[in-house]
MITOR-338595 format. One record per residue: residue in three letters; residue number from 1; x, y, z of N, C-alpha, C in turn. Coordinates in pm, 1 decimal. Atoms other than C-alpha are relative to their C-alpha. Example, Ala and Ser with C-alpha at 12.3 -4.5 7.8 and 13.67 -1.06 7.14 Angstrom:
ATOM  torgu  titor       nxx       nyy       nzz      caxx      cayy      cazz       cxx       cyy       czz
ATOM    ALA      1      89.0    -119.0       0.0    1230.0    -450.0     780.0      90.0     120.0       0.0
ATOM    SER      2     -82.0    -119.0      -6.0    1367.0    -106.0     714.0     -77.0     109.0      73.0
# end
This chain:
ATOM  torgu  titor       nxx       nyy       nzz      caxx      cayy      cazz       cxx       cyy       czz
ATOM    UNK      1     -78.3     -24.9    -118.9   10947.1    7977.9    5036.4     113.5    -102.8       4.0
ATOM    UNK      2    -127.9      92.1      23.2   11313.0    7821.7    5085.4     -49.3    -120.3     109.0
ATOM    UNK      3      -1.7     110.0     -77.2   11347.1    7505.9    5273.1      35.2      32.3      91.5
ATOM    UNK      4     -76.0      22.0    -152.2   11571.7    7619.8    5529.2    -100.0     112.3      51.3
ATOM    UNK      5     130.4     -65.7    -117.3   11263.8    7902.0    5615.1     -50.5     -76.9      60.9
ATOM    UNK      6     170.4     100.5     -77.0   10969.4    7646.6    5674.2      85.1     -35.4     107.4
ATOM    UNK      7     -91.0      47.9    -147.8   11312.7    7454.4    5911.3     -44.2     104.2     117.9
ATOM    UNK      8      -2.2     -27.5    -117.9   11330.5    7779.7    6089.8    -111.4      47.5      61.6
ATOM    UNK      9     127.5     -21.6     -92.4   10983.1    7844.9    6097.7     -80.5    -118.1     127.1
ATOM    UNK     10      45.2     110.3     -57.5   10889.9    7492.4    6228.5     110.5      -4.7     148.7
ATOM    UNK     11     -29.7       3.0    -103.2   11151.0    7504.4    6444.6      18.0      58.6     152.4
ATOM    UNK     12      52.0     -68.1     -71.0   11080.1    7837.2    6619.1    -117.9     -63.6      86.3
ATOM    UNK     13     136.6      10.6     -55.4   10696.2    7742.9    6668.1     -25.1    -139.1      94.4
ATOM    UNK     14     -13.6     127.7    -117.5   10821.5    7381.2    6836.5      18.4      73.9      79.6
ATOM    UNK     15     -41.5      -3.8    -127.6   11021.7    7530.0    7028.5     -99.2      96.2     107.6
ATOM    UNK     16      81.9     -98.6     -71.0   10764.7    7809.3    7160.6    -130.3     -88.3      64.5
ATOM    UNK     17     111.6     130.1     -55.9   10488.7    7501.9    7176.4      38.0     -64.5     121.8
ATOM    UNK     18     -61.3      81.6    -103.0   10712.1    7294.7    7405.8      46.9      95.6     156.7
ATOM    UNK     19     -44.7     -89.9    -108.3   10845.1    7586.3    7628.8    -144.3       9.1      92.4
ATOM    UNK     20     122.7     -32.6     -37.9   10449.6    7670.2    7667.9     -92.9    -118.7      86.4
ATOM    UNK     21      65.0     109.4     -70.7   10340.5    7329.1    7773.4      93.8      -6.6      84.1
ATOM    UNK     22     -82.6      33.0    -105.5   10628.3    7299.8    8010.7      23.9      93.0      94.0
ATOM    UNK     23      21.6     -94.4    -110.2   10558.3    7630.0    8163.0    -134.0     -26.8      94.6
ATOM    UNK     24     125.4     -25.9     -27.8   10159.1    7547.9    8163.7     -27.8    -126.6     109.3
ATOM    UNK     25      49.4     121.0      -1.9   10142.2    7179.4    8256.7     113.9     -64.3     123.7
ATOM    UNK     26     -44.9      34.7     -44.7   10470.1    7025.6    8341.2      87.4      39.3     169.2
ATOM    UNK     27     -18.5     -85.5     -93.4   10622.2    7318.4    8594.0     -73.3     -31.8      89.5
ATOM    UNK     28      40.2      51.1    -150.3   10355.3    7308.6    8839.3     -10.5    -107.9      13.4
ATOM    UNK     29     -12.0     149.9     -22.8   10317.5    6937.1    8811.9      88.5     -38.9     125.4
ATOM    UNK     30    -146.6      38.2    -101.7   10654.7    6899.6    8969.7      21.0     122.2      88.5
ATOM    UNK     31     -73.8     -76.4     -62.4   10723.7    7177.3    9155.9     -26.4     -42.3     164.8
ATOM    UNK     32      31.1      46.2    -136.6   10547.0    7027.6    9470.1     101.3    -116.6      61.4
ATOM    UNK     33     -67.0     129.3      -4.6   10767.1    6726.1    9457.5     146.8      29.1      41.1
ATOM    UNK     34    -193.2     -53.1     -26.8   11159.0    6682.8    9612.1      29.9     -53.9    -159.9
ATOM    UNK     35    -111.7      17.3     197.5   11428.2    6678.8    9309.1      18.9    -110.8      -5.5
ATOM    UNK     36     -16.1      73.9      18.5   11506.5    6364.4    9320.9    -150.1     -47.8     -54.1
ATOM    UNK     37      73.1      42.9      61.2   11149.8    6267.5    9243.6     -58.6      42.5    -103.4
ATOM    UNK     38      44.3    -100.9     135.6   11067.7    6524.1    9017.0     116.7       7.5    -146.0
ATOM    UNK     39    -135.9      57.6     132.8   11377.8    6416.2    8788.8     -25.4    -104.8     -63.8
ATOM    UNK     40      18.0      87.8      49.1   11264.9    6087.7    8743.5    -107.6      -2.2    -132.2
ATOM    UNK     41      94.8     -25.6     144.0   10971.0    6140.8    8487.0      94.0      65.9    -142.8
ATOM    UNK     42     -80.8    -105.2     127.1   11198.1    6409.7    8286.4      83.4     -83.5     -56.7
ATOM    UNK     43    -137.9      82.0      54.4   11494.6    6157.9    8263.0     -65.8     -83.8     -38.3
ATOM    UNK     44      61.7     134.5      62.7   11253.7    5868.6    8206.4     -15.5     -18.5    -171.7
ATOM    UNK     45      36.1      -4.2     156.2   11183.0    6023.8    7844.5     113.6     -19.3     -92.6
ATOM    UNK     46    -122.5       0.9      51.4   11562.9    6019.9    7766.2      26.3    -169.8       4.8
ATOM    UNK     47     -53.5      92.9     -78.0   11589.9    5668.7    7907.0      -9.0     -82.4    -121.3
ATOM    UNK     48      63.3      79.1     103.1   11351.2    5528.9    7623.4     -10.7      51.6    -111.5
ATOM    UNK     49     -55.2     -72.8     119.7   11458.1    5678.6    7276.6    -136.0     -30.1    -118.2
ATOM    UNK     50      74.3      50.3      63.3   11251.1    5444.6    7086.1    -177.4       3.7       8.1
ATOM    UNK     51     123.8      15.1     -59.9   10922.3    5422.6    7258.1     -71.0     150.5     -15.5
ATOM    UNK     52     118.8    -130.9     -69.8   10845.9    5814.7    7359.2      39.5      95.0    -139.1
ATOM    UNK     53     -16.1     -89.4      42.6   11010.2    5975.6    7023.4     -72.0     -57.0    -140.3
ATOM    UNK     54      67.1      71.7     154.9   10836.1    5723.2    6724.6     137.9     -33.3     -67.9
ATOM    UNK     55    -106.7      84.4      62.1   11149.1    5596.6    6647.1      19.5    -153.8      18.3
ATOM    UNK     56     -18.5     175.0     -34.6   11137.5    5238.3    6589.3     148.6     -71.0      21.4
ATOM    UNK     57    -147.8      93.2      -7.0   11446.1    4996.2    6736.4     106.3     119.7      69.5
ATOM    UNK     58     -70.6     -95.7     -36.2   11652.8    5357.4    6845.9     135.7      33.3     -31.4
ATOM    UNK     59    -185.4     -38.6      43.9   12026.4    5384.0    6802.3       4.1    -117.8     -89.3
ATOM    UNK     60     -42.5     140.6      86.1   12012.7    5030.6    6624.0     -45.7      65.2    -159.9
ATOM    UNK     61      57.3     -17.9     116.4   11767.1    5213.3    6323.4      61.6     149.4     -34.7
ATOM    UNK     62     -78.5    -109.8      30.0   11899.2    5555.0    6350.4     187.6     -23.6     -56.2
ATOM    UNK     63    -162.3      19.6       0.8   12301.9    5485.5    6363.5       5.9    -153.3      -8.0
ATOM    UNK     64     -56.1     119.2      44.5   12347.2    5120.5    6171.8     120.7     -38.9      -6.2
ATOM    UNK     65    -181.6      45.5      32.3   12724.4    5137.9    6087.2      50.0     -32.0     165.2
ATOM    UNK     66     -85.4      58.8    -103.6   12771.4    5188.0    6482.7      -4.3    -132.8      66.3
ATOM    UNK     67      37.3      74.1     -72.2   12558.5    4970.4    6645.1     -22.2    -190.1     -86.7
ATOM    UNK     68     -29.4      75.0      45.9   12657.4    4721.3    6380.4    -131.7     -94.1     -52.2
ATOM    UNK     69     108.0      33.0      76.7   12307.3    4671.9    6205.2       0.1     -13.2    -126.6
ATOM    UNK     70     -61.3     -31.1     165.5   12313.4    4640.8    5832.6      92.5      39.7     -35.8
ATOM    UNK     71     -44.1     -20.2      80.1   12498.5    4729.1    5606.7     143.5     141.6      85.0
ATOM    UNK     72    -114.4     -43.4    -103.1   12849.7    4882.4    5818.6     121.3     -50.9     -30.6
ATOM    UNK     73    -131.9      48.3      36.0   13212.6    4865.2    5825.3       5.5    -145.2      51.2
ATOM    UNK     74     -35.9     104.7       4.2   13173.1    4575.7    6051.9     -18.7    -106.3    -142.4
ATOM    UNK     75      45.8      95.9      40.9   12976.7    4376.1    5798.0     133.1       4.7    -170.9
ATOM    UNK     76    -122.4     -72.0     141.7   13254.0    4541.9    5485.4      98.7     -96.5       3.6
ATOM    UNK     77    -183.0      89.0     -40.5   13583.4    4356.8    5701.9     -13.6     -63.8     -69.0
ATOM    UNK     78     -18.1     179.1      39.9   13508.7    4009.7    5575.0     -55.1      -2.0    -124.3
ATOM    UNK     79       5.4      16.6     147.9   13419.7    4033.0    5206.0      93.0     -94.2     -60.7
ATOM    UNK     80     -44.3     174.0      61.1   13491.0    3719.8    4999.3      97.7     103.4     -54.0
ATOM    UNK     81    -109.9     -21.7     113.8   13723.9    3874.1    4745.3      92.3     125.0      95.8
ATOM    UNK     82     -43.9     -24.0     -93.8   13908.6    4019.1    5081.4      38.7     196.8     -23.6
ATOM    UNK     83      -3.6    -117.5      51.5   13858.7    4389.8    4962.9     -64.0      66.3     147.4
ATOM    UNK     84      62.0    -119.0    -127.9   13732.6    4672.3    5247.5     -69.8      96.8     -94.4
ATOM    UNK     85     141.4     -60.8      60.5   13551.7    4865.8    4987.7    -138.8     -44.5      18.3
ATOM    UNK     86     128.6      21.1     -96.5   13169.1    4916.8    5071.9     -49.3    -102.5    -192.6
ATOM    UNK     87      47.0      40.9     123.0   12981.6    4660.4    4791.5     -98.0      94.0     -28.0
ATOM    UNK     88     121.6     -53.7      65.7   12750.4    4784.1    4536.4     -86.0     -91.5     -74.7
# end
């Protein structure tokens, strides 16, 4: 089977998993609650990148060049032999 099947199979059967727990579980949970309090949990999961998705460190380990972690243009500028090519 190709690669990009299993993608769209895996990504179908998330998405049908997640819809299903958030019809079964999360929906009535909140629905008793005003909006303002019933927002806070949902946004809370966005808040913390690192913690609720298994991504260790978050934008620092995902996106290095921006957040100026390793190996990045910042760290490129200042090369001894005053070049802007990336070293190898």
């Amino acid at each position: 089977m190709p690669p990009i099947a299993l993608f769209g199979i895996q990504f179908t059967l998330s998405l049908v998993i997640y819809s299903l727990v958030a019809a079964w579980y999360v929906a009535p949970r909140l629905a008793g609650l005003p909006r303002d309090i019933a927002l806070a949990p949902l946004l809370w999961v966005h808040a913390a990148p690192g913690r609720c998705t298994g991504i260790r460190g978050g934008l620092g380990v995902t996106h290095a060049g921006v957040s100026g972690w390793g190996p990045g243009p910042a760290s490129q500028a200042g090369s001894r032999d005053g070049s802007t090519s990336p070293r190898r």
